[in-house]
N, C-alpha and C positions, 0 to 999 in steps of 0.2 A: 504493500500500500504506500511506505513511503516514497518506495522506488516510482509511484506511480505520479505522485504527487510531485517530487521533483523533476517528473521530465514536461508532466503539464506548466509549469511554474519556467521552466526553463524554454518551452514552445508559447509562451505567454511575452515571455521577455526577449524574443527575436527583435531584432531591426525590423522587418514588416510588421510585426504587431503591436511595437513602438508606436512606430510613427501612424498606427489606424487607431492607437488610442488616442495620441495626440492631436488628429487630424477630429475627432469625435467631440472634444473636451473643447478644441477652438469652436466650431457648428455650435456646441452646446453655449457656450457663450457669449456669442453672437444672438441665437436665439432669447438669452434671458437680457441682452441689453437690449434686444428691442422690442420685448415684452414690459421689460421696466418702462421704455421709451411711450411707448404706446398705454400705459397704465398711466401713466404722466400726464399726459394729453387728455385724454379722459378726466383724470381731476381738477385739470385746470377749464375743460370744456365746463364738467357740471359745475366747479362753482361761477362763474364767467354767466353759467343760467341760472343759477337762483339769486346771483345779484340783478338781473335783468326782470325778474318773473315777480323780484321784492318790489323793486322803482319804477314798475309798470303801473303800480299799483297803488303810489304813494302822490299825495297831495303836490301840486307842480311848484318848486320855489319863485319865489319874489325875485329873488338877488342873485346875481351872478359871483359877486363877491366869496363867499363863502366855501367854494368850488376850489378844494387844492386837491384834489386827490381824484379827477374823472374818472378815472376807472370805475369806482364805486359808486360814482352815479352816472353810470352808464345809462343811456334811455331812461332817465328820467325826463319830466319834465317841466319847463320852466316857461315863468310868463316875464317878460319884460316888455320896459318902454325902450324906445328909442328910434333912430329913423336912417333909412337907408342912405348909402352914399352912392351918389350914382356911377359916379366914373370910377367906382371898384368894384369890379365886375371878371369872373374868371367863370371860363368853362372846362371844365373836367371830361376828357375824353375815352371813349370806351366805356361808357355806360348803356346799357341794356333795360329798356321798360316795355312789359309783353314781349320779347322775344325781336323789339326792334331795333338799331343802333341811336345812340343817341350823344348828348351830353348831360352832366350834369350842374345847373348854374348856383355860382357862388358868390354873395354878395356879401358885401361889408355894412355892418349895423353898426352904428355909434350910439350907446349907451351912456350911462353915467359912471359905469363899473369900468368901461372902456371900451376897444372895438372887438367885435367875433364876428366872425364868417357862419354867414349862413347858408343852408343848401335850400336856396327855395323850390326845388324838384328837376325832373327832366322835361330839357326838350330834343326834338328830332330833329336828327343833323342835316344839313340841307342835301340839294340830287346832287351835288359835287362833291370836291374837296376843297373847291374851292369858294362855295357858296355858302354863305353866315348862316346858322340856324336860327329861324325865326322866336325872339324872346320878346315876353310882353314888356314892355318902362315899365321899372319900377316906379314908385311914388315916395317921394324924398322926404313928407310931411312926418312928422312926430305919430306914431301909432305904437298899441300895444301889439307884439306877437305873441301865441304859444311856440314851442320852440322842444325838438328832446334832444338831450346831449348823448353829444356822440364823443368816446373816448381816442377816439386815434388822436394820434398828432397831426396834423397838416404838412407839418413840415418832412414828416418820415413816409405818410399815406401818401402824400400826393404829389410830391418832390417830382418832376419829370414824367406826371400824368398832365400835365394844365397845356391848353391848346389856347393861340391866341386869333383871333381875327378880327378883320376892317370891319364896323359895323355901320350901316348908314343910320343917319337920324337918330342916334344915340352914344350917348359916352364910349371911347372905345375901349373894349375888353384890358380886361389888367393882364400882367405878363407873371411868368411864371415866379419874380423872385415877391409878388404882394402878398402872399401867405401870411412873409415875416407880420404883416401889418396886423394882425392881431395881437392881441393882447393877451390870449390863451392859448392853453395847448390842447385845445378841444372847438369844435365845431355844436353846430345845431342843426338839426334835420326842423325845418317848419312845418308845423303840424296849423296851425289857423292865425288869421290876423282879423286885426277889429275894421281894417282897413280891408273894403274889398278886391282893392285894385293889387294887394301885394299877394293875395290870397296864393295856398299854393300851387306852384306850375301841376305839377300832378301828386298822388296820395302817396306816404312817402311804409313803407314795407313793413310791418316789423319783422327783427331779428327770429332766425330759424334755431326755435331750441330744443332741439335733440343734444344729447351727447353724442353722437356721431357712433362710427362703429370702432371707437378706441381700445372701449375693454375689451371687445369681441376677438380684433387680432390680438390684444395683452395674451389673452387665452391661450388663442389661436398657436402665436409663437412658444406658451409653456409646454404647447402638444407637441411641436414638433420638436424642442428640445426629450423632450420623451421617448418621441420615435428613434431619437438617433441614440441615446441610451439602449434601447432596446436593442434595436438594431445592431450595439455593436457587443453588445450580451450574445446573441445570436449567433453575431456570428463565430465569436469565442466558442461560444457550444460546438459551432460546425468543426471549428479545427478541430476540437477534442475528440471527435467522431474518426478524424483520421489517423493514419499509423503515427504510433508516438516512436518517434525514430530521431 
């Protein structure tokens, strides 16, 4: 028995079955870092949805002031005064509404808190590329908006998305470095104004909250670190079946 046991031990510790364990233990490891990776994701997807699902749901702020941390008030929403500026004006390109191409238009509100970029919705991009998409004037006057904050940054989101063009009969379009021009590092999706003329271009989405399929592959990948476990169990078995020589 020992003689038997030492020649398995010794047909175990070949240079090929070396390097097929070695080869099994990297796979396997690979597999739980992207198990981990994927487990990750998923936690930071669900709580990313139940701070959205909270401030969906909570009374819309006064002030813009108070806002250091937009993450956390992600889609919420906020009512303020203040009035458009006209000639800040940016279009954000590669935006999609019903499945058509478009832009999406961003203006500048000057409050008392300071200036933020608004997303008053999409419009459709003209039959060129070289033709202005048709945007209604704004209206410059002092009105109240609703408004939900949006946490990206401007300057990290939209950095070399911003399209500019000639407009006639209106302020022309801002270029891509006015971003800076706000005063936060968050935006507002407008959701109604008291003013009907600023009303929005079109209704603006909410956020898709599923967790995504993150845990699923987490899983997904701690099976297949399993299979290759087995797998190379197995195949050890097979050698043992052959002449111990």
């Amino acid at each position: 028995m020992k003689s038997v046991n030492s020649l398995l031990v010794k047909k175990f510790f070949t240079l090929a079955e070396i390097l097929k364990s070695l080869i099994a233990v990297a796979l396997i490891a690979l597999c739980l870092l992207a198990s981990n990776w994927q487990w990750d994701k998923g936690a930071v997807a669900t709580e990313r949805n139940a701070i959205i699902k909270t401030n969906l749901t909570r009374t819309p702020l006064e002030s813009l002031s108070g806002i250091t941390d937009p993450i956390s008030h992600q889609w919420l929403r906020v009512s303020i005064t203040g009035h458009f500026i006209s000639n800040k004006q940016t279009l954000v390109r590669n935006r999609y509404f019903q499945g058509v191409y478009g832009f999406e238009v961003l203006q500048l509100l000057q409050t008392i808190d300071g200036n933020i970029w608004i997303n008053r919705g999409w419009v459709k991009a003209g039959d060129t590329a070289e033709t202005a998409p048709v945007i209604p004037l704004i209206d410059t006057s002092e009105s109240r908006i609703l408004g939900r904050i949006r946490s990206e940054d401007l300057s990290r989101q939209l950095q070399g998305s911003f399209f500019a063009l000639p407009q006639k009969n209106s302020a022309a379009i801002a270029s891509a470095s006015q971003y800076k021009e706000s005063d936060f590092n968050f935006y507002l999706d407008l959701l109604d104004s008291e003013n009907p003329k600023n009303a929005p271009l079109t209704p603006i989405e909410l956020p898709d909250l599923s967790n995504g399929p993150h845990y699923a592959y987490a899983i997904q990948w701690l099976a297949f670190a399993t299979l290759i476990l087995l797998g190379r169990a197995l195949l050890f078995r097979e050698t043992q079946r052959l002449p111990l020589v």
